[in-house]
C-alpha positions as a printed Julia matrix, in Angstrom:
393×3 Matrix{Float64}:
  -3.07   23.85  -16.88
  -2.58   20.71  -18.73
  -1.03   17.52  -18.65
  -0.82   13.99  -18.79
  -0.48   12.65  -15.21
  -1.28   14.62  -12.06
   0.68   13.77   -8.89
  -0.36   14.53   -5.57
   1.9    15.0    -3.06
   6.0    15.73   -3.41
   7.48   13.12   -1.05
   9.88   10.6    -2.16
   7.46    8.71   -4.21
   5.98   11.65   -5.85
   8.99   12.88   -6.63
  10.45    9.19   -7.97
   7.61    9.2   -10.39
   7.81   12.63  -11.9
  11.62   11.7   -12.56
  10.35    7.99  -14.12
   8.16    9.49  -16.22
  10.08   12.36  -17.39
  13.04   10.16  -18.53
  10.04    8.07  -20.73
   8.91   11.44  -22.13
   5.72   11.31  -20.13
   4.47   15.2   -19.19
   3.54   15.07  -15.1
   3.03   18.13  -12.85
   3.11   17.88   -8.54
   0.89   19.34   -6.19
   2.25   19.47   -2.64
   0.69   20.93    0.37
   3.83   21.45    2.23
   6.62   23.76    1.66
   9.95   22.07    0.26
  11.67   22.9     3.48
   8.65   20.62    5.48
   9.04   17.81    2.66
  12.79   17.78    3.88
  12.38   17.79    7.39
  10.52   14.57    7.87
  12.75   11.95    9.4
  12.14    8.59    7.72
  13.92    5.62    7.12
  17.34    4.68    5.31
  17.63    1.04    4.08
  16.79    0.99    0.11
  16.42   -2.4    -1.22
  18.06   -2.92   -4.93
  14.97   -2.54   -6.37
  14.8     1.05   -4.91
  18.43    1.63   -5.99
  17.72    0.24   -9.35
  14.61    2.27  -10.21
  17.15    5.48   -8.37
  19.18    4.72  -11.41
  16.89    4.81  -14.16
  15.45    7.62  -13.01
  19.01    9.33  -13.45
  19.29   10.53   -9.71
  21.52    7.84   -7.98
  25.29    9.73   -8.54
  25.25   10.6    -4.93
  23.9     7.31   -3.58
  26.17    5.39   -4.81
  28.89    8.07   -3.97
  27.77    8.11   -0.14
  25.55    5.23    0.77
  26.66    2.4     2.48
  26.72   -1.13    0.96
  25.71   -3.3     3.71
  25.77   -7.1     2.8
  24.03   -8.2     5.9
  22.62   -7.1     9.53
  22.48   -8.33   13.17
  19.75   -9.78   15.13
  20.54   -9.36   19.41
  18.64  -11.82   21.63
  19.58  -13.61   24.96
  22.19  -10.98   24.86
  24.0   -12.35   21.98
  24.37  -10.91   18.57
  24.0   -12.99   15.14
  24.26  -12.12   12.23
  22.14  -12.59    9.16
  24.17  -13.01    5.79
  22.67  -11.45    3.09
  24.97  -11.91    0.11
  25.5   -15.34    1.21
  22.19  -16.2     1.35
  20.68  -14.61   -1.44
  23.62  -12.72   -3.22
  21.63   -9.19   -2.4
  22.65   -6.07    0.06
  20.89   -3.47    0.95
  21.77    0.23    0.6
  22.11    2.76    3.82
  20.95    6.12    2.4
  18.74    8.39    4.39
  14.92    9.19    2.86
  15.98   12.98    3.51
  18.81   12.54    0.9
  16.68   10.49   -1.26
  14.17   13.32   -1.25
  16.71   16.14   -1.98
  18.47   14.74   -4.98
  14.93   14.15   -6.36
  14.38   17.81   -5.91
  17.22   19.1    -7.51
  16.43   16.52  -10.14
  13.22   18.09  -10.83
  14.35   21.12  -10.9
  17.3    20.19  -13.09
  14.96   18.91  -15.77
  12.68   21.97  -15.3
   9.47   19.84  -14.57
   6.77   22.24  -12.58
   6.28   21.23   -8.6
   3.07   23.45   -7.21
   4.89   23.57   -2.91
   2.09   24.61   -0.62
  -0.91   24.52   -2.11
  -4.07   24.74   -0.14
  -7.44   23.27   -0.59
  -6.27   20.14   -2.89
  -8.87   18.44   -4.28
  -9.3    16.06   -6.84
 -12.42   15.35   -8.86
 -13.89   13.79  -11.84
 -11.32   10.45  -11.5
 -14.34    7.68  -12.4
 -14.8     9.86  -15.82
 -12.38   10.44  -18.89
 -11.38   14.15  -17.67
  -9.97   14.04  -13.96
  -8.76   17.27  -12.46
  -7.07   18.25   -9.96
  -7.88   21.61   -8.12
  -6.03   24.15   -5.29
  -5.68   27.79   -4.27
  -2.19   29.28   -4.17
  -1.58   32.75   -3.08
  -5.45   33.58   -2.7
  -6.11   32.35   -6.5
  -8.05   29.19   -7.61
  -6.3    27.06   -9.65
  -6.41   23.86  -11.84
  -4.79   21.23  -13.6
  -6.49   19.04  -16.32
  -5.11   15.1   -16.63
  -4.86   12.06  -18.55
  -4.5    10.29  -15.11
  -4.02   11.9   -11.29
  -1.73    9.55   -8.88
  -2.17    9.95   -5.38
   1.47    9.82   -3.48
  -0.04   12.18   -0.74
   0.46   10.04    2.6
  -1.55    8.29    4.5
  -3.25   11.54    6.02
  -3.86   12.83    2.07
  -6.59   14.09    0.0
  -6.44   11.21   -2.84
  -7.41    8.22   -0.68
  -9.85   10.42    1.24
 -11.41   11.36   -2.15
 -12.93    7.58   -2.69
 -16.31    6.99   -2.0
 -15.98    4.62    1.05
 -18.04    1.78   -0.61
 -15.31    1.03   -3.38
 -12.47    0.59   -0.68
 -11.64   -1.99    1.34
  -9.07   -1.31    4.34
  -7.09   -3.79    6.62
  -5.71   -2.29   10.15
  -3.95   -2.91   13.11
  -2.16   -0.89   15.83
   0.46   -1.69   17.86
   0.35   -1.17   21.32
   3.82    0.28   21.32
   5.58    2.97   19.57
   9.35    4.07   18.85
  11.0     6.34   20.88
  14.2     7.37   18.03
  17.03    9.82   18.13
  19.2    10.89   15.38
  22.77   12.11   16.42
  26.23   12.83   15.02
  27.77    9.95   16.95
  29.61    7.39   14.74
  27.61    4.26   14.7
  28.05    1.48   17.16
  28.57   -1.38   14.53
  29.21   -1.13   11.16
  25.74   -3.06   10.44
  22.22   -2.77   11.57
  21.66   -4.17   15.09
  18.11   -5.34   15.72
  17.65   -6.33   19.17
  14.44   -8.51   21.26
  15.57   -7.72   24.83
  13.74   -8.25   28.28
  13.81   -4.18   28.27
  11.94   -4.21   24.75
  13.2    -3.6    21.08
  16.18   -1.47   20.38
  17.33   -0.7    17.17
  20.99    0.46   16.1
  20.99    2.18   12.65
  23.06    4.98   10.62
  22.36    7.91    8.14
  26.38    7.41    7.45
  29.39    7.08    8.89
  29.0     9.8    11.39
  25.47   10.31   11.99
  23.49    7.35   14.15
  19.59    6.93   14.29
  19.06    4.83   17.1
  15.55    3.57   18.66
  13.91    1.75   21.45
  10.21    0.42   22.17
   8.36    2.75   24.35
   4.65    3.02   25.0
   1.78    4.7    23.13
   1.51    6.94   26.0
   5.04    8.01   26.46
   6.15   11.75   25.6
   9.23   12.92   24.04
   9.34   15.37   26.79
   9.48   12.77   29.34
  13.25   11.88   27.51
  16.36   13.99   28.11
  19.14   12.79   26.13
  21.12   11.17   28.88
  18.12    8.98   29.88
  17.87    8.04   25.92
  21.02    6.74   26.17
  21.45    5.04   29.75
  18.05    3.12   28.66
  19.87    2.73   24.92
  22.7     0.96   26.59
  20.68   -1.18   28.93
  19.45   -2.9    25.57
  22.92   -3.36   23.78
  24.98   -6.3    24.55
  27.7    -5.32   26.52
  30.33   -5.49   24.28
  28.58   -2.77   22.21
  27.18   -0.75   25.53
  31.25   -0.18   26.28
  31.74    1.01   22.88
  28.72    3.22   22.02
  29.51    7.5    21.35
  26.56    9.03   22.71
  26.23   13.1    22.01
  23.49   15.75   22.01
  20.32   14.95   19.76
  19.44   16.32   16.55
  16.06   15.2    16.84
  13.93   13.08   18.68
  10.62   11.78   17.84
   7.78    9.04   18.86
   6.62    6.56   16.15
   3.28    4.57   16.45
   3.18    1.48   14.4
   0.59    0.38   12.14
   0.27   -2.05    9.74
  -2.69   -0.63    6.79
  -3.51   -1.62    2.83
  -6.18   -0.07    1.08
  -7.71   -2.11   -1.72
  -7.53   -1.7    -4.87
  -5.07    0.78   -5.58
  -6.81    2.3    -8.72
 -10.45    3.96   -8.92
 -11.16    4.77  -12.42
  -8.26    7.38  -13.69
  -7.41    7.86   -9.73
  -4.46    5.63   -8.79
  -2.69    5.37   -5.3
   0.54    4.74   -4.33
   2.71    4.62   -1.18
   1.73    5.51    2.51
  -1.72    6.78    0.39
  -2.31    2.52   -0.13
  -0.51    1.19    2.69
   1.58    1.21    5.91
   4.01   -0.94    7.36
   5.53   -1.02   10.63
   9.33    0.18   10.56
  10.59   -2.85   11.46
  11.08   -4.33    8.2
  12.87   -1.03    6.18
   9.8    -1.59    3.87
   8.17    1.83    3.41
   9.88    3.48    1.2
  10.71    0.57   -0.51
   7.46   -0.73   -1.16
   6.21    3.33   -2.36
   9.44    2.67   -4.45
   7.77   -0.32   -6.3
   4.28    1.29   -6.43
   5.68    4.03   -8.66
   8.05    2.17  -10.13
   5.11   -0.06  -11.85
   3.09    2.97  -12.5
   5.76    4.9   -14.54
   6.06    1.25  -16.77
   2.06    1.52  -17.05
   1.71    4.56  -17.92
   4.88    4.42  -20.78
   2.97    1.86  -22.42
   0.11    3.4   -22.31
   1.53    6.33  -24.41
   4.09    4.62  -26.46
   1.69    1.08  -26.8
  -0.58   -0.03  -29.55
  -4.05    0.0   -28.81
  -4.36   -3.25  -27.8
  -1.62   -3.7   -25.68
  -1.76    0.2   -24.26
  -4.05   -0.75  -21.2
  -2.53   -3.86  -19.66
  -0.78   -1.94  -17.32
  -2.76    0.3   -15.83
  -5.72   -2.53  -15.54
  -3.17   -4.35  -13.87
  -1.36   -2.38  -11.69
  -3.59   -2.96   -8.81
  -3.57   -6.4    -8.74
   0.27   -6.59   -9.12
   1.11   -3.93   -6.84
  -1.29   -5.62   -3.87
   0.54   -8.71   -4.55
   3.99   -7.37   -3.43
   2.42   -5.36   -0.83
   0.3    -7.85    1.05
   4.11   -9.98    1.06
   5.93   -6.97    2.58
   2.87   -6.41    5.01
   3.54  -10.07    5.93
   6.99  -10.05    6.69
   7.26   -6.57    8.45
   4.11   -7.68   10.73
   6.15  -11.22   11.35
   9.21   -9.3    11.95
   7.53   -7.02   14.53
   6.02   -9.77   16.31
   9.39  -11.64   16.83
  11.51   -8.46   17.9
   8.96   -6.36   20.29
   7.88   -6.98   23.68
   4.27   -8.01   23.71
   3.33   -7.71   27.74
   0.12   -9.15   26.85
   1.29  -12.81   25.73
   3.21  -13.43   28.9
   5.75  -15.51   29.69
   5.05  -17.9    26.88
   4.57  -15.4    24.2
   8.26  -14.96   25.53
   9.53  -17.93   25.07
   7.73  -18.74   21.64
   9.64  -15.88   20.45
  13.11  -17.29   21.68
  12.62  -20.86   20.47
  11.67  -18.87   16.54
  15.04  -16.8    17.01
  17.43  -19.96   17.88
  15.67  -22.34   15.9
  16.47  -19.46   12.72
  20.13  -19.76   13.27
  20.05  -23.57   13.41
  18.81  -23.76    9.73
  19.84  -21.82    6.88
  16.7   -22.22    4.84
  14.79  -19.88    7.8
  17.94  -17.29    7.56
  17.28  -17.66    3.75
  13.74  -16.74    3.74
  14.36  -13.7     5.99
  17.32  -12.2     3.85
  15.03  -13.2     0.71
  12.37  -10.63    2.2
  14.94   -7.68    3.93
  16.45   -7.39    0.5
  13.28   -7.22   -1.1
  11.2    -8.85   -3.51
  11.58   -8.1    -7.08
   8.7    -5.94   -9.18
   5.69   -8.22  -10.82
């Protein structure tokens, strides 16, 4: 098989590109070593910054966002058992958009589908080869038969776990780590939500974290540690320690109801550098991870394609001096956004969880930053400025 650009890997961001560069007349194929049911079951975030929604809508797949997603113009931070609320649209004349990743995912599907652009679903022994040359390829077995796909370009959206950044020899990459010593313990329900707006909380108990898929369907999430099991969490004690962390006026309000799932997160914070390797590009969870804390993920894998699609249209449709610029700079452009979103998701972390380690001070350092925010509007600024997101190089 041939075609221009090879994508790896049919999450969200694969999926965001193929529809990109289909609507700028640019041939792409996706591999994906999962079925489509797997792809749908992951349960991932739901707070898309206008940048997200934006590139949604050029890609021609936003109809049911904007038919079921849920403006929200600013969210809550809980500490010393008070709520306060940061503005967003006062501060910065932005909102985010609630939307589940799942939903995300699945009108991207039918997208594809729509437009009758080819997705290869579970395909074993993905490889990619030949990326530091003029003829990359892309290789996998499907139904006991080798098979192969010839490319301008290959674009790695395949996860952190994936083939694509595994595929670099280790001397041309540079990576940046570190683990949390905590994890999220998270539960999604059909309960209606127990404000209106997101409710991050730094309580004595650890973080807690009140979210929404919609209007009747709650994610909700507390700190836990890296040891914990899911097993070691029936429902009822999800919610009795749930509660514990709310302020009380929301405790004596809050619908609790059976899971529909239930799941621990570890948090990392990771960038691989660069984010290009010849005709090999990477993009997404494949380049970098951020903690959950800040909505970034998606939003920053968002970006990554989003510059990538623009790169590779003018590098069909340019002149051949101009053609180039793009691609040569998508690295450097796309590391400049991350490393910012990396920043404020690790700051954001650091302020919200319970870090046993720094002691009593570490404590307090953490509630003088949280009341000294909401005695000056230029620190709410900055915060808003970086939850809404900042816009593409």
């Amino acid at each position: 098989m041939r075609t221009q650009v090879a994508i790896v890997g049919a999450g969200p961001a694969g999926l965001l590109l193929g529809a990109l560069l289909h609507r700028h007349g640019v041939d792409n194929l996706i591999v994906e070593q999962r079925s489509p049911a797997y792809v749908l079951g992951r349960i991932r975030a739901g707070v898309l910054e206008q940048v997200t929604v934006g590139l949604l809508e050029e890609a021609g797949v936003a109809a049911r966002l904007h038919a079921e997603g849920l403006p929200h113009e600013g969210f809550d931070l809980c500490f010393a058992g008070q709520r306060h609320r940061i503005d967003l649209q006062r501060l910065v004349g932005k909102h985010v958009t609630v939307y589940g990743q799942t939903e995300v995912t699945r009108d991207l599907m039918e997208h594809r589908t729509a437009i009758g652009r080819s997705t290869v679903y579970e395909a074993q022994d993905v490889a990619v080869h030949d990326f530091d040359g003029e003829q990359p390829r892309v290789s996998y077995r499907l139904g006991g038969q080798a098979h192969e796909i010839q490319a301008d370009f290959i674009v790695g959206c395949d996860g952190f776990h994936g083939v694509s950044r595994a595929s670099v020899p280790a001397a041309a990459l540079k990576t940046y780590e570190k683990i949390y010593p905590f994890g999220w313990l998270g539960v999604l329900a059909d309960v209606p939500p127990v404000a209106h707006e997101l409710i991050y909380g730094n309580t004595e108990r650890g973080f807690m974290l009140a979210s929404m898929r919609s209007a009747t369907r709650s994610r909700y999430y507390v700190q836990c540690s890296l040891d914990d099991k899911v097993e070691n969490w029936s429902d009822e004690a999800f919610w009795d320690e749930f509660r514990r962390r709310l302020p009380a006026e929301d405790a004596a309000r809050l619908v609790t109801g059976p899971s529909l799932e239930k799941s621990i997160a570890p948090l990392r914070s990771f960038v691989a550098e660069p984010m290009r390797f010849g005709r090999l590009f990477l993009a997404g969870d494949a380049a970098h991870i951020v903690p959950p804390t800040g909505a970034k993920g998606l939003n920053l894998a968002a970006g990554d394609v989003g510059l990538l699609s623009r790169a590779f249209a003018e590098f069909y449709a340019g002149s051949h001096g101009s053609r180039h610029v793009g691609i040569d700079t998508y690295s450097q452009r796309a590391l400049a956004r991350v490393w910012k979103a990396e920043r404020f998701s690790w700051w954001f972390t650091s302020l919200m969880h319970q870090f046993p380690e720094n002691g009593e001070f570490g404590a307090r350092m953490q509630l003088a930053e949280l009341e000294y925010m909401f005695t000056s509007e230029a620190a709410q600024r900055a915060v808003a400025e970086n939850y809404v997101g900042l816009p593409l190089a």
